[in-house]
N, C-alpha and C positions, 0 to 999 in steps of 0.2 A: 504493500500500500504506500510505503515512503518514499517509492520511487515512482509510484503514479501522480503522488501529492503535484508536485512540482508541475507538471505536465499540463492537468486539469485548471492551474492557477495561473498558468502559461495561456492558456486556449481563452480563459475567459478573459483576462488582460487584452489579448488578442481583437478581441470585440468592441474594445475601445482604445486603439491604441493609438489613434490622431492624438486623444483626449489627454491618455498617459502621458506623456514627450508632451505635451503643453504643461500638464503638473508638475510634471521635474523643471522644467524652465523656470516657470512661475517660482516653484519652491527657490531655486538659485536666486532669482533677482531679489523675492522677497526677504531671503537671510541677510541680506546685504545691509551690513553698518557700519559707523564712524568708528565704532571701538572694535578694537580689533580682538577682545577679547570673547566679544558676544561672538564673531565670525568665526573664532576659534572652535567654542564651544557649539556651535550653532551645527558645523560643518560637520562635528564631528558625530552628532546626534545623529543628524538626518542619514550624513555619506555610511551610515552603521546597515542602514538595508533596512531587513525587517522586509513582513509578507505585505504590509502598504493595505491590509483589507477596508479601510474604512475610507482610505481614498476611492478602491476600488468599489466599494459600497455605495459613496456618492454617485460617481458616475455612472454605473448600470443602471443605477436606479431612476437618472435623469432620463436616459437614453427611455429607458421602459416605459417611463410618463411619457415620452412624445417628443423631449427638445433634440436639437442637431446638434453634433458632433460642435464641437470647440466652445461651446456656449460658458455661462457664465456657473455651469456648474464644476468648470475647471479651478475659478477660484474657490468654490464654494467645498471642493476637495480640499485643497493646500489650509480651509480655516480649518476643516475637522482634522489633518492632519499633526497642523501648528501646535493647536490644543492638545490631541491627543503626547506630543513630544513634550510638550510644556507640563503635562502630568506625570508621564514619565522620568523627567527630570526631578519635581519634588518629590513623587514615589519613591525614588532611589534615596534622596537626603534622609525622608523620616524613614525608613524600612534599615537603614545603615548597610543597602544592596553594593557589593564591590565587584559584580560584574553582570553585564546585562547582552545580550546575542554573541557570548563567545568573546566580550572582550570587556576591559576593566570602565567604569562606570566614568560617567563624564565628573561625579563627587569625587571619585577614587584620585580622577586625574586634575582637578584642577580646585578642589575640594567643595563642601558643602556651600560656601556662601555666593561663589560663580557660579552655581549648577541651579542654585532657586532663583539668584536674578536675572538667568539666561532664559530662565522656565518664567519670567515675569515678560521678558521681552519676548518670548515664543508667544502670549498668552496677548497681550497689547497690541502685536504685528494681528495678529489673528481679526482681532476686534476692529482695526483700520483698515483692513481688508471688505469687511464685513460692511462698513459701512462704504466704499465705492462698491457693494454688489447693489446700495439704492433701495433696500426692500426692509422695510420697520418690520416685516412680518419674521422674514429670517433675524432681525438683530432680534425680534423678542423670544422667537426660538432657542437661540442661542444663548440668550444671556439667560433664559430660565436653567438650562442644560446645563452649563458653566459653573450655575449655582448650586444646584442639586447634585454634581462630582462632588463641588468642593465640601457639600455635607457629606459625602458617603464616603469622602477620605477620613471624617472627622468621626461617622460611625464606625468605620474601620477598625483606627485607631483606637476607639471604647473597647470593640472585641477581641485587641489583641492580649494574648495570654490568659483569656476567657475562658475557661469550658465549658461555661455554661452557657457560650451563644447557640441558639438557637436554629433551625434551621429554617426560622421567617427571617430572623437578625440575618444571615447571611446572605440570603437571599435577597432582602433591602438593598447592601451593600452593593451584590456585584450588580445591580438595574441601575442603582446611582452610580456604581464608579464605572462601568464599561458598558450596559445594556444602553444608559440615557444619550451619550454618543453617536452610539451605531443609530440609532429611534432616531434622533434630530440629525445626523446626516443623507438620510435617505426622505425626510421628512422636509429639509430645505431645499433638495433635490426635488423633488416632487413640485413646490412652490416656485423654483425658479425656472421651472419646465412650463408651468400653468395650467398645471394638473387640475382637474374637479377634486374640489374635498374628501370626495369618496375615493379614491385614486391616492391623495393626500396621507388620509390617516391609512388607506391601505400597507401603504410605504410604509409611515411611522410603525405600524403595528410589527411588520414585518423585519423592518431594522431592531424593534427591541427585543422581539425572542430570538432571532439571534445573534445579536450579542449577550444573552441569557444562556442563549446554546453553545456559545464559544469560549465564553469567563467557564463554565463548567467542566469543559473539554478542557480548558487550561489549569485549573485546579485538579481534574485527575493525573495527567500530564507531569504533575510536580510530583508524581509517585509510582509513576511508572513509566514516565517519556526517558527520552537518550539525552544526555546531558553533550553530545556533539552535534545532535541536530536542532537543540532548542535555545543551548547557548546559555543554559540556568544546571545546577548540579540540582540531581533528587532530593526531595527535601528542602531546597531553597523557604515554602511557606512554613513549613515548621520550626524553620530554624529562626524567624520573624515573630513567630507565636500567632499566625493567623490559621484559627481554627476554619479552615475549609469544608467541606460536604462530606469528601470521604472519610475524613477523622469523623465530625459531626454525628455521621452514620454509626460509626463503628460504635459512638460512645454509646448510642443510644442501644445499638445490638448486637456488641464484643459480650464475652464475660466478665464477671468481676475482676479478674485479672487485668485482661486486657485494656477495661474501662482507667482503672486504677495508674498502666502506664501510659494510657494517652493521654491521660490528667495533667501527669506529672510533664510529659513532653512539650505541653501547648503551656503550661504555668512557666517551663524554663528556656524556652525555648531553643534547646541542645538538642545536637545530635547523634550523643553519644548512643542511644537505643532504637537509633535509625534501622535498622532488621527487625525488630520487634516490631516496632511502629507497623513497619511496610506489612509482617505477619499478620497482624492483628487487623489493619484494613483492610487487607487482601480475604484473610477468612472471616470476617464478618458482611463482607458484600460492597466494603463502601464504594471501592471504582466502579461495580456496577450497575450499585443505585444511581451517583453519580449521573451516569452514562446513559440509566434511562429517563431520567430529568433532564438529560441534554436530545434525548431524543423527542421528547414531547415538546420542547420548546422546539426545535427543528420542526418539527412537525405544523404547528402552529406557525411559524414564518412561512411555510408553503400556503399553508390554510387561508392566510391573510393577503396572498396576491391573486386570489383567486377574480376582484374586480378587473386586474388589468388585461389590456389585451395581448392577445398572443403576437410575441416579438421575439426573436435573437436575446434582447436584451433581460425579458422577462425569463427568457429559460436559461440564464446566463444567471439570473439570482437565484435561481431553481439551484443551481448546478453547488452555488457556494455556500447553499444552506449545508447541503451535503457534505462539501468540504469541512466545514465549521465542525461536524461530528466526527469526519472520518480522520482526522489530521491525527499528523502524531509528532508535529512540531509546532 
């Protein structure tokens, strides 16, 4: 499967790729500033790669609604992108993450206090973007969306080294930190296509389950993905004290044993009983409860495009819902 992955991500790129090659432009001119520190750190954010899904998210989804190729959902890509790196970047300061896609973290290298005012300027360029797209309707999108991350960093945060978060608590979180994103880029796309309302929240519906279906896939991921294809070692959220789904699960239907050391794991956040841990989620079911909460939300992102018409570009979001569950980076 992880040598189709690439392929399939390939193909649907492929369906917009005037569009693409304008986003990477746009992205270059837009990192462009006076201090040369922000261009440092900027460059080295973005030039990191990464699967780009939320770019890629924006534009199929414009293309699906009806607009033409190079429109103004190319900038409307590079703002959810902006953002998205601009949280990336504090994620890393408060999490104390020292390497992120295979390589040492922009805090690692240039320390905490460059990496959040880079994430201030990633987050500012975004916003002055937003307003030469001309549309109150996307700034009010956006700045709700903006707001309700910056809360789900802040419930996050409450849950770490938690046991006793919950699996609605968790589930809050990952719709605020990653699902509200995906929701309002496919959601501004739609609006700056000139979508019908219905077509509209279509999109919206469909961007938030999956990125519901993809934060999931990624939290399993941390306990049984490959630490050279994801760029994170096993265990990275445990070693944060962020109690995820599949701990979650386990706590609720390990043994008393097993309950007793996933306690202890998420209160210290070490990884000294990292084989235990993995035991213990593995035999109580958590990856594959997990995995079928990712597949109902998958499910439901299909569900929700069912208003649009039939396109290339609509069976091109078909194609990545799939991906979003099947992936194993």
């Amino acid at each position: 499967m992880a040598a189709e992955q690439p392929t399939l991500l390939e193909g649907l790129r492929g369906s917009v790729a005037a569009d693409l090659v304008a986003v990477d432009a746009t992205i270059r001119r837009e990192l462009a500033s006076d201090v040369a520190l922000v261009n440092q750190v900027s460059e080295y954010i973005i030039g990191a790669g990464g699967k780009r899904l939320r770019p890629l998210l924006v534009l199929l989804a414009a293309r699906a609604a009806g607009a033409p190729p190079l429109g103004p959902q190319v900038m409307a890509a590079v703002v959810i992108e902006f953002i998205h790196t601009a949280t990336l970047l504090h994620d890393d300061v408060v999490d104390g993450s020292h390497q992120r896609r295979g390589r040492d973290t922009a805090n690692e290298v240039w320390g905490n206090s460059a990496s959040v005012l880079v994430g201030d300027f990633l987050y500012s360029r975004a916003f002055q973007m937003m307003v030469r797209l001309s549309s109150l309707r996307v700034m009010e999108i956006m700045a709700d969306a903006t707001n309700v991350i910056a809360e789900g960093e802040v419930l996050q945060l409450m849950n770490a080294h938690d046991p006793e978060t919950s699996e609605s608590r968790y589930l809050e979180v990952i719709y605020r930190k990653t699902a509200r994103l995906f929701e309002s880029g496919a959601q501004i796309a739609a609006v700056l296509a000139g979508a019908t309302p219905a077509v509209e929240q279509a999109l919206a519906s469909y961007g938030r389950h999956l990125g519901n279906a993809f934060q999931l896939v990624d939290d399993a991921l941390d306990y049984r993905g490959s630490p050279a294809e994801r760029g994170k070692n096993v265990g990275d959220d445990l070693a944060e004290g962020k109690p995820t789904l599949p701990v979650i699960h386990a706590l609720r239907a390990g043994s008393a044993e097993q309950q007793a050391l996933l306690r202890r794991a998420i209160e210290s956040g070490g990884l000294d009983d990292l084989p235990a841990v993995l035991k213990a989620i593995e035999s109580a079911g958590g990856l594959e409860y997990t995995a079928r909460l990712a597949q109902g939300e998958a499910d439901q992102a299909l569900a929700a495009l069912e208003p649009l018409p039939e396109s290339v570009h609509g069976e091109a979001l078909r194609q990545l819902a799939g991906f979003a569950i099947s992936r194993s980076y």
